[in-house]
GUVEXPA-322550 format. One record per residue: z, y, x of N, C-alpha, C in turn. Coordinates in steps of 0.1 Angstrom, whole numbers, padded with zeros to 4 digits, always signed. Example, Ala and Ser with C-alpha at 12.3 -4.5 7.8 and 13.67 -1.06 7.14 Angstrom:
2
+0078-0057+0132+0078-0045+0123+0078-0033+0132 +0071-0022+0128+0071-0011+0137+0079+0000+0129 
This chain:
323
+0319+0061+0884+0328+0053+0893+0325+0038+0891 +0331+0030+0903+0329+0015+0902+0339+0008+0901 +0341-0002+0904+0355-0011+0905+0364-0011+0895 +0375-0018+0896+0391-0016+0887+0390-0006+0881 +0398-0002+0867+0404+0014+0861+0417+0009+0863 +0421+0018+0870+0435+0018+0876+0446+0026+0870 +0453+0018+0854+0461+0027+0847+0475+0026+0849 +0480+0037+0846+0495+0036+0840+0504+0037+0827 +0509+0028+0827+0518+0025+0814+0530+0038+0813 +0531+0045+0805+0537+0057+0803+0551+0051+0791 +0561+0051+0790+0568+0045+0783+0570+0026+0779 +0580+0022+0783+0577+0010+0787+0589+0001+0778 +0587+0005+0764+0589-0001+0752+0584-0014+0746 +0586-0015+0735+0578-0031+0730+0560-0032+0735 +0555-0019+0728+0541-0013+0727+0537-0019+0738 +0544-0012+0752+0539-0017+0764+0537-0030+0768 +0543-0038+0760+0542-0052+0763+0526-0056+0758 +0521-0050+0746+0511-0051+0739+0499-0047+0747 +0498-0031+0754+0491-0030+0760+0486-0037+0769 +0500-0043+0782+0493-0048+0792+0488-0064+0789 +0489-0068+0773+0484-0080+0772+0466-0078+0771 +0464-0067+0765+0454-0060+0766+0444-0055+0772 +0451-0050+0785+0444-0049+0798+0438-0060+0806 +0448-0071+0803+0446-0079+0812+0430-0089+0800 +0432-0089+0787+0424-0094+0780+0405-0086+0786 +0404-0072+0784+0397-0066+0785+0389-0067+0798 +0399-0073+0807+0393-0068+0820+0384-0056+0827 +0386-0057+0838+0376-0045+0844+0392-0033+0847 +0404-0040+0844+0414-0026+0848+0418-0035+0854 +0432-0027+0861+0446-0026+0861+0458-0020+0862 +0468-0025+0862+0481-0017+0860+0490-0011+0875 +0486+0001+0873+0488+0004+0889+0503+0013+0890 +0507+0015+0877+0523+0024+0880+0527+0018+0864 +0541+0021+0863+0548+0022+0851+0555+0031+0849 +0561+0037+0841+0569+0050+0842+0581+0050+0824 +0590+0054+0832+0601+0055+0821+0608+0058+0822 +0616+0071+0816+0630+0075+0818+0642+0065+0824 +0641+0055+0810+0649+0047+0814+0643+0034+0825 +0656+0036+0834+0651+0028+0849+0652+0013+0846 +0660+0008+0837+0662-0005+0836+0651-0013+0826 +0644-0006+0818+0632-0004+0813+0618-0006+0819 +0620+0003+0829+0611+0004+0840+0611-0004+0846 +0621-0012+0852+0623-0019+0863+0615-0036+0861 +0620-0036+0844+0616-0049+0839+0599-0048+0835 +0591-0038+0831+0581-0036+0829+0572-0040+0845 +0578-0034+0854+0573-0034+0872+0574-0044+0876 +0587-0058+0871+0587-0069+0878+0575-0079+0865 +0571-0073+0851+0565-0081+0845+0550-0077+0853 +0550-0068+0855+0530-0065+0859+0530-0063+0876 +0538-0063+0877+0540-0065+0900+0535-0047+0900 +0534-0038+0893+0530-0026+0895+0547-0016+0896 +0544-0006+0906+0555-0001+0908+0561+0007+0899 +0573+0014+0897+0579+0021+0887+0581+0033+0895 +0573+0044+0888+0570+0056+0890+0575+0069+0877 +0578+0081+0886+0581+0093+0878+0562+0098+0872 +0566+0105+0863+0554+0110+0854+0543+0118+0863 +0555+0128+0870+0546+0136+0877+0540+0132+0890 +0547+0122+0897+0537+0116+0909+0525+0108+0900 +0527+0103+0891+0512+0094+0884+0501+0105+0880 +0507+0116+0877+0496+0124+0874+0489+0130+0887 +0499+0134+0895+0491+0138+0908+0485+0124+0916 +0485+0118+0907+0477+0103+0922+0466+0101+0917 +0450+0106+0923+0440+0106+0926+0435+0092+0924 +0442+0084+0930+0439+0068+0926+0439+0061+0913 +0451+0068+0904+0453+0065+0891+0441+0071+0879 +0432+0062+0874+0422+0069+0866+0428+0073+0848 +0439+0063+0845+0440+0067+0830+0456+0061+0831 +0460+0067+0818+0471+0067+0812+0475+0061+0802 +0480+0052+0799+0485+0045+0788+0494+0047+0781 +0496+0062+0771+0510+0063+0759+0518+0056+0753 +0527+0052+0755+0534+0042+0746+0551+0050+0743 +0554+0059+0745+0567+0067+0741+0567+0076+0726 +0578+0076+0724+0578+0082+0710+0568+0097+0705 +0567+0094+0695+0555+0104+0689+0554+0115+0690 +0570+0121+0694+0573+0135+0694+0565+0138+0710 +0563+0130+0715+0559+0132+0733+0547+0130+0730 +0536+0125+0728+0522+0122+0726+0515+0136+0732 +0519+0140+0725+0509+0154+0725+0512+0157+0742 +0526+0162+0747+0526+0170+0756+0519+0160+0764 +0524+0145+0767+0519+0139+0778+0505+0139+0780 +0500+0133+0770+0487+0133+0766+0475+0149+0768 +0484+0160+0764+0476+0173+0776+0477+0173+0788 +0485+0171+0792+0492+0167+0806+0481+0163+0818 +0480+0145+0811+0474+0139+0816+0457+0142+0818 +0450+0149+0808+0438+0153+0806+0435+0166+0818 +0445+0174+0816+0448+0183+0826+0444+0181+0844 +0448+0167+0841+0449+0159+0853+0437+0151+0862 +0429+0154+0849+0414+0145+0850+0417+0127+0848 +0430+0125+0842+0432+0114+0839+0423+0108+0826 +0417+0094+0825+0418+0088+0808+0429+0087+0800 +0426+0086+0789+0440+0088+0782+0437+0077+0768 +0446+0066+0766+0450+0061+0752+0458+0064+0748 +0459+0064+0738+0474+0071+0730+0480+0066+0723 +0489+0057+0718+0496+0045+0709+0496+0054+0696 +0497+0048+0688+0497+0052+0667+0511+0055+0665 +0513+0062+0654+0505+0075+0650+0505+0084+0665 +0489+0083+0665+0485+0093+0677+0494+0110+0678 +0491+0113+0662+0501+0126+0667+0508+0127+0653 +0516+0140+0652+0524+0140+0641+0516+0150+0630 +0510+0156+0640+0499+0171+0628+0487+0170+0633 +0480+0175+0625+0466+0180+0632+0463+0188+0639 +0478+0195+0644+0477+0203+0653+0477+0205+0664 +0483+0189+0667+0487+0186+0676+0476+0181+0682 +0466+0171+0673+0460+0165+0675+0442+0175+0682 +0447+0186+0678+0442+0197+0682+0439+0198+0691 +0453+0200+0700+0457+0205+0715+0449+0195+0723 +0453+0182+0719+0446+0171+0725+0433+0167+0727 +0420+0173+0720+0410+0173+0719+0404+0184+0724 +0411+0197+0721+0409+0210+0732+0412+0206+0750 +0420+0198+0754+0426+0197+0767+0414+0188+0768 +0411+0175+0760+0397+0166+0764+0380+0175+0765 +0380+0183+0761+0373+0186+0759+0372+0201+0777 +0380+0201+0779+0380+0215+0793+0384+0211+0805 +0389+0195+0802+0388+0188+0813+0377+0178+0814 +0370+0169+0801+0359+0165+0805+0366+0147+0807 +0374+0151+0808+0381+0132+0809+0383+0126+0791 +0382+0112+0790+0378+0110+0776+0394+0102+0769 +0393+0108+0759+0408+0101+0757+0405+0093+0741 +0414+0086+0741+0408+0073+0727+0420+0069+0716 +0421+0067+0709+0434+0062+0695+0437+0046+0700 +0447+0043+0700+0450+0026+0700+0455+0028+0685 +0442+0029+0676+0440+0027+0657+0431+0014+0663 +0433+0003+0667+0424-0009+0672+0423-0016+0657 +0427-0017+0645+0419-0022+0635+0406-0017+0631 +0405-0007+0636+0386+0003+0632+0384-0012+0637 +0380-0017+0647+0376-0031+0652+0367-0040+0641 +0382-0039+0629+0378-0051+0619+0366-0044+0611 +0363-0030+0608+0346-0032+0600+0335-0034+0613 +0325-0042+0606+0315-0044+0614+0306-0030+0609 +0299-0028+0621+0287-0014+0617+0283-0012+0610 +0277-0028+0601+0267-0020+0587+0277-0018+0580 +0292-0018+0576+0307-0011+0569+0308-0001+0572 +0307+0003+0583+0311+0015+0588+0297+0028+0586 +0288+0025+0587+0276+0030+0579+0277+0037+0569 +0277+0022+0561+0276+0025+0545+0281+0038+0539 +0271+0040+0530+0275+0053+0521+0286+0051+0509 +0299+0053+0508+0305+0058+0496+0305+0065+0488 +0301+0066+0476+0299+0076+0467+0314+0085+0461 +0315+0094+0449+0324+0098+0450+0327+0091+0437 +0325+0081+0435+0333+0074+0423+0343+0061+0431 +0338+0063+0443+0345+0051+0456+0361+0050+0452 +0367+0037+0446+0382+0037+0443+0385+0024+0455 +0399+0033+0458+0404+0022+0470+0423+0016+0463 +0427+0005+0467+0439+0002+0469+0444-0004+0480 +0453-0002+0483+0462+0000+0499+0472-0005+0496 +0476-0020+0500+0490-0026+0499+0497-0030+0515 +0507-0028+0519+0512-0025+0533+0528-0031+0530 +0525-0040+0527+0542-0049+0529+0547-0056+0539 +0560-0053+0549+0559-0052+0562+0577-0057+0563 +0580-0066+0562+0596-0067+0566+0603-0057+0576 +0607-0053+0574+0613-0043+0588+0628-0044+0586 +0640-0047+0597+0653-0050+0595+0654-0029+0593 +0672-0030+0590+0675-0017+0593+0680-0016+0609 +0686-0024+0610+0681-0026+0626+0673-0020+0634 +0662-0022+0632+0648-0015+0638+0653+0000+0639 +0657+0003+0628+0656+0018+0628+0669+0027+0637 +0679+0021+0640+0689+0022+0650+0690+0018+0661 +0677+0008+0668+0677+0003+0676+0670+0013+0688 +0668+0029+0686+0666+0038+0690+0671+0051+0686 +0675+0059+0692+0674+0074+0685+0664+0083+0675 +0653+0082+0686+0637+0090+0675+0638+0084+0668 +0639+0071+0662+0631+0059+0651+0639+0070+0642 +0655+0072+0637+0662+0081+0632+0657+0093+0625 +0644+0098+0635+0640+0112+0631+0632+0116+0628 +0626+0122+0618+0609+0119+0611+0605+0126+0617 +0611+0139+0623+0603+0147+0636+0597+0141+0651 +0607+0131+0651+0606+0127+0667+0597+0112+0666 +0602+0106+0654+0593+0093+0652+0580+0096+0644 +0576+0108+0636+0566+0108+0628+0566+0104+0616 +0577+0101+0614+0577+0090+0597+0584+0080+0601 +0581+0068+0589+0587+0056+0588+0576+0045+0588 +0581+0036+0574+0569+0024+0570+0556+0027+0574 +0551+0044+0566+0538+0042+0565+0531+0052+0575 +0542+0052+0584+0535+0061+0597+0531+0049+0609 +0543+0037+0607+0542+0028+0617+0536+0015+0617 +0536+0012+0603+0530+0003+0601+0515+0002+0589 +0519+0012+0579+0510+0015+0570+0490+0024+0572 +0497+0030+0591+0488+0036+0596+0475+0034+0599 +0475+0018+0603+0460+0013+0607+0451+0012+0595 +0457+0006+0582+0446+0001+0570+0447+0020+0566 +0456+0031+0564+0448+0039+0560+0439+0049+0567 +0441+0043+0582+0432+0049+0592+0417+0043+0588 +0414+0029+0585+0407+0024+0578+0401+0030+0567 +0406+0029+0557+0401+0038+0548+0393+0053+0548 +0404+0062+0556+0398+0076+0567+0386+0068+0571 +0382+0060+0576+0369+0055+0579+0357+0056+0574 +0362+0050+0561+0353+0048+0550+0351+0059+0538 +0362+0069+0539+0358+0074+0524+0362+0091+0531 +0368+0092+0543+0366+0100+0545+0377+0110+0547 +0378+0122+0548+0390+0134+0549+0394+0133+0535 +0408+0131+0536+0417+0132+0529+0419+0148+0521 +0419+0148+0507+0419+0161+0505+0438+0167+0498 +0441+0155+0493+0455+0162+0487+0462+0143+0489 +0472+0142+0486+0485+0129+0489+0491+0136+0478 +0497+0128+0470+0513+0130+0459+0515+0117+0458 +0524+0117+0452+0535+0106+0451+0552+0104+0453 +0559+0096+0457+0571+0090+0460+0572+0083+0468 +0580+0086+0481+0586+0077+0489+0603+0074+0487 +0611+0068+0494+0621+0062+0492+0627+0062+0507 +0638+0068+0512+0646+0070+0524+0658+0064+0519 +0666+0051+0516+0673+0051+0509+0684+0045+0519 +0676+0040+0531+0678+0036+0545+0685+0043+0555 +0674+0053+0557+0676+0062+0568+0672+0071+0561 +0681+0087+0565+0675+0095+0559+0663+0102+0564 +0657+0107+0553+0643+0114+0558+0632+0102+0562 +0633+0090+0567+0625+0078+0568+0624+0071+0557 +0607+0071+0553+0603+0067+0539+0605+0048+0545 +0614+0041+0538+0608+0025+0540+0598+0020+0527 +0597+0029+0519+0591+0029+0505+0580+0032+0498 +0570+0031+0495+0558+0044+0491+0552+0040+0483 +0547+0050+0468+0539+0048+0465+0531+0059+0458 +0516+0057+0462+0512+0074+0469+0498+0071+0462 +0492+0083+0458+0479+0082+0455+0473+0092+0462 +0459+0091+0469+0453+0102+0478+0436+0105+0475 +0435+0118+0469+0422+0119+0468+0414+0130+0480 +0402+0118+0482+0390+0122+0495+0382+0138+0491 +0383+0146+0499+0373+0156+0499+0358+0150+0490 +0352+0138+0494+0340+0137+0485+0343+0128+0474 +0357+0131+0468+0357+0126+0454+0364+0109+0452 +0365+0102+0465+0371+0090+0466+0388+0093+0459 +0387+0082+0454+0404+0078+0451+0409+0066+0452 +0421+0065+0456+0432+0055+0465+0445+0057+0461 +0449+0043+0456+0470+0040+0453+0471+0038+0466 +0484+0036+0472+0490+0029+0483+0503+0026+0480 +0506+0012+0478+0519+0007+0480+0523+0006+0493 +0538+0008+0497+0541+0002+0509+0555+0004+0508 +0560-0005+0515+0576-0015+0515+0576-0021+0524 +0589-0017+0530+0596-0027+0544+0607-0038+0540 +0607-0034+0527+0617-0044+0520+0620-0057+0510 +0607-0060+0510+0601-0072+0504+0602-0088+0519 +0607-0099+0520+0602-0105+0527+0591-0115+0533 +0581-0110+0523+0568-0115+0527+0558-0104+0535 +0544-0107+0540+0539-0101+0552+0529-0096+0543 +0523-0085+0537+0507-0083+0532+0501-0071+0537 +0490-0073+0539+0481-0064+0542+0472-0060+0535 +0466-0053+0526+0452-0054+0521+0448-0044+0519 +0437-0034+0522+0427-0029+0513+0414-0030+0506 +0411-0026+0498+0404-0031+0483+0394-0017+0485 +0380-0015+0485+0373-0002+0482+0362-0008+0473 +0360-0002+0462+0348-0007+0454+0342+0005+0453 +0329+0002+0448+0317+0012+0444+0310+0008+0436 +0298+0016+0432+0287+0012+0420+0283+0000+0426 +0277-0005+0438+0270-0015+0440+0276-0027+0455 +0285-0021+0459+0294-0026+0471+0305-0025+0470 +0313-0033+0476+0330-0033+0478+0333-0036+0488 +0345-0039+0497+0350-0040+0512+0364-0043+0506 +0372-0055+0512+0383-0064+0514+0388-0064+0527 +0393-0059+0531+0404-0063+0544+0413-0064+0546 +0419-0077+0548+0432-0080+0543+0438-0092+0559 +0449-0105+0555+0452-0107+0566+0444-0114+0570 +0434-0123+0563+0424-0133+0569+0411-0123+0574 +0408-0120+0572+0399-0112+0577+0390-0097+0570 +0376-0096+0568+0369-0082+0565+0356-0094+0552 +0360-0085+0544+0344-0094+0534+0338-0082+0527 +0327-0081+0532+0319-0072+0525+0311-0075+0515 +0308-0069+0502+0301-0073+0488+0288-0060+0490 +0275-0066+0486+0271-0057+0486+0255-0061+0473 +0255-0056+0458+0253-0064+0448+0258-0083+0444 +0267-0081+0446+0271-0098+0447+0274-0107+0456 +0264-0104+0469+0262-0108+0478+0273-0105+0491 +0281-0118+0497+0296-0116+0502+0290-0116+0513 +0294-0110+0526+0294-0115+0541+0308-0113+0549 +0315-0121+0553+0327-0123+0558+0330-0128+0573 +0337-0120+0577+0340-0116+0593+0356-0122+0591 +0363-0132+0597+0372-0136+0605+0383-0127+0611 +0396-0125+0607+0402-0111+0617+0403-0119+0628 +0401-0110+0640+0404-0111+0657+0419-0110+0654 +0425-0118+0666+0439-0114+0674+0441-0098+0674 +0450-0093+0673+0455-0083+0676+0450-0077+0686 +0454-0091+0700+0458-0085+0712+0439-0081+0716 +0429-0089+0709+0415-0091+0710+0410-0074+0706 +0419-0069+0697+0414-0060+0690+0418-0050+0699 +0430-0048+0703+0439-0036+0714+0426-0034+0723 +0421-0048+0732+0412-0049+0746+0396-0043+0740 +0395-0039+0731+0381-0038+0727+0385-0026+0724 +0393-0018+0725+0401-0002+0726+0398+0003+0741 +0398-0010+0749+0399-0005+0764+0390-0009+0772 +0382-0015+0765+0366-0017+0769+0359-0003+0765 +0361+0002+0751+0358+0017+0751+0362+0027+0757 +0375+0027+0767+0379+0035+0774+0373+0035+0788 +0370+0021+0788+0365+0020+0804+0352+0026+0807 +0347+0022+0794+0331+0028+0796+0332+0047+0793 +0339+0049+0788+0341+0065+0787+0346+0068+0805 +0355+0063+0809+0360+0066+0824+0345+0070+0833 +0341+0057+0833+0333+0055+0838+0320+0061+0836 +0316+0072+0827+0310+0082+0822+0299+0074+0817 +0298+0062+0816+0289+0056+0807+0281+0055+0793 +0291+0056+0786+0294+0063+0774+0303+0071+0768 +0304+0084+0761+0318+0088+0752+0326+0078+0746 +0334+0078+0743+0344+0074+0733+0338+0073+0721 +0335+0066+0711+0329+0063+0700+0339+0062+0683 +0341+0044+0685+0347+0040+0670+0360+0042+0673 +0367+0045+0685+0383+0047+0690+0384+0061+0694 +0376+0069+0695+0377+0083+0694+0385+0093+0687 +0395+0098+0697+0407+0107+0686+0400+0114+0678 +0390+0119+0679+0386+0124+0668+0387+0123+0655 +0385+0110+0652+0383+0098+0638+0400+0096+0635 +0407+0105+0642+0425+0103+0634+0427+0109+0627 +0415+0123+0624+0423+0134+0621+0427+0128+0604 +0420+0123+0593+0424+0119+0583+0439+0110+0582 +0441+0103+0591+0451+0095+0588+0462+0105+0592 +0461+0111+0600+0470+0120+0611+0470+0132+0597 +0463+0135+0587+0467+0147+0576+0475+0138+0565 +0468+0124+0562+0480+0117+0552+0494+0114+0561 +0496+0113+0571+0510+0104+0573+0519+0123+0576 +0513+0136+0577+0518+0148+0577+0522+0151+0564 +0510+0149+0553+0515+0145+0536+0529+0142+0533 +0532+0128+0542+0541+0117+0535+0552+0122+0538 +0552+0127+0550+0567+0130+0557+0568+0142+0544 +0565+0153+0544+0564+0163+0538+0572+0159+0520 +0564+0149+0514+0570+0145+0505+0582+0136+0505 +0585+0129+0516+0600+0124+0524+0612+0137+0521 +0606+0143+0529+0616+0158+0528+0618+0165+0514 +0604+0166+0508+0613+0173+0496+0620+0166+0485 +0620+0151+0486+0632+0145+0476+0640+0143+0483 +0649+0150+0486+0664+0146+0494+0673+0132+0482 +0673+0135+0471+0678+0129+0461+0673+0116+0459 +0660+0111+0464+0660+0094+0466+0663+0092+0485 +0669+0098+0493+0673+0098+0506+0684+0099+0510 +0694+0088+0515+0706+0087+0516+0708+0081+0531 +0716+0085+0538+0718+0082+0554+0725+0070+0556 +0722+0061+0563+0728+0051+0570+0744+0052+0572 +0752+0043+0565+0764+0046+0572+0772+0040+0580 
């Protein structure tokens, strides 16, 4: 196909605001419907992008509309997101992509019988450059993971699902902790076992707390701290090896490789989302598959953040409900 990719914004939350900064960054789309239960939601999304506010199922039946933009709570990902594929729609899918790998399943089985290409908005893969993403890990590869993230309790009330580790997927390290260990999943690989402690002390059942160690199928090991309750901002992961290491943190990506540093600058955010949708455009457009944004590449993160909740649940005793 030629011209415009003519998407729709599916849930028209904060996210959405991100997306369509995105679209418009990337060029080569546009925003041709919005859609949202809630109408007042909708209404303000339609007068921000001049696109109309539409029900789910007329966007899927409109021949005109090439892809879909996910942005509603996690417990919906999956259905929409078959839905849409079903439809011969594209498909992005906002983080955490799904809640299991089973889900994540469905979603790759529907991409795969429909033939339309669907992609992760995990837009920090962005930050390793190729020859990182290459590189061989060995299995002596040790990582640390620090994810410190202010988050009010607020946040967590300021919706229903946020409440529900079913319907939101988690907490800290599902929503915010997800990109650097999706990173990692990058680098070192399928995750083989998560233990540790989280802390619901908040909300029940929502970890704001973590501190986790995870060992990789080829022998990699990784701490992860993470806290919404600290009020400073940090980001970092740390991966060393016999002869290389990797840094990515909030200034940017520095790769070591015998001594020898090379350091990459982080992009904007919004720079990193549009380089999500430059890979989608070219997948629409049957140009290329889906590549470094490819749901495929979740399935690691998408088995640790199924871990966490799992360990959320079985300490009821550091989990106490909002009152």
């Amino acid at each position: 196909m030629t011209g415009s990719i003519r998407v729709a914004i599916v849930g028209c939350g904060y996210a959405s605001r991100q997306n369509v900064e995105a679209i418009a960054l990337a060029g080569g789309g546009s925003i041709a419907a919005v859609v949202d239960k809630d109408t007042t939601r909708a209404g303000e999304l339609a007068r921000l992008t001049g696109a109309p506010a539409r029900c789910l199922e007329s966007v899927l039946h409109d021949a005109s509309i090439d892809a879909v933009c996910i942005c509603t709570p996690p417990e919906t990902h999956a259905s929409i997101a078959i839905a849409a594929l079903r439809a011969g729609k594209g498909v992005v899918v906002e983080k955490p992509v799904a809640r299991t790998n089973r889900e994540l399943d469905s979603i790759q089985d529907a991409a795969a019988a429909s033939t339309a290409p669907v992609v992760a908005m995990l837009q920090h893969r962005g930050r390793l450059p190729d020859a990182v993403l290459r590189a061989a890990w060995s299995s002596d590869a040790v990582a640390t993971l620090e994810v410190v993230r202010p988050r009010a309790l607020q946040h967590y009330a300021s919706e229903p699902w946020r409440l529900d580790p079913g319907a939101s997927g988690g907490g800290h390290v599902a929503h915010l902790g997800v990109h650097f260990l999706d990173l990692a999943c990058q680098l070192l690989g399928t995750p083989a076992r998560v233990a540790g402690l989280t802390s619901c002390r908040d909300v029940s059942g929502i970890e704001t707390r973590a501190a986790l160690g995870v060992q990789f199928v080829d022998g990699g090991l990784m701490t992860v701290l993470a806290s919404a309750h600290p009020g400073r901002h940090s980001e970092r992961l740390h991966v060393i090896d016999a002869d290389h290491e990797l840094i990515v943190d909030d200034r940017g990506t520095e790769y070591r490789v015998d001594g020898v540093a090379q350091r990459w600058d982080a992009p904007s955010t919004a720079h990193l989302r549009a380089a999500v949708y430059t890979e989608l455009w070219a997948a629409v457009r049957r140009e290329a598959p889906p590549d470094r944004y490819a749901i495929a590449r979740a399935r690691g993160v998408t088995a640790i953040l199924e871990d966490v909740r799992k360990i959320a649940a079985e300490e009821p005793v550091l989990c106490a409900s909002v009152s």
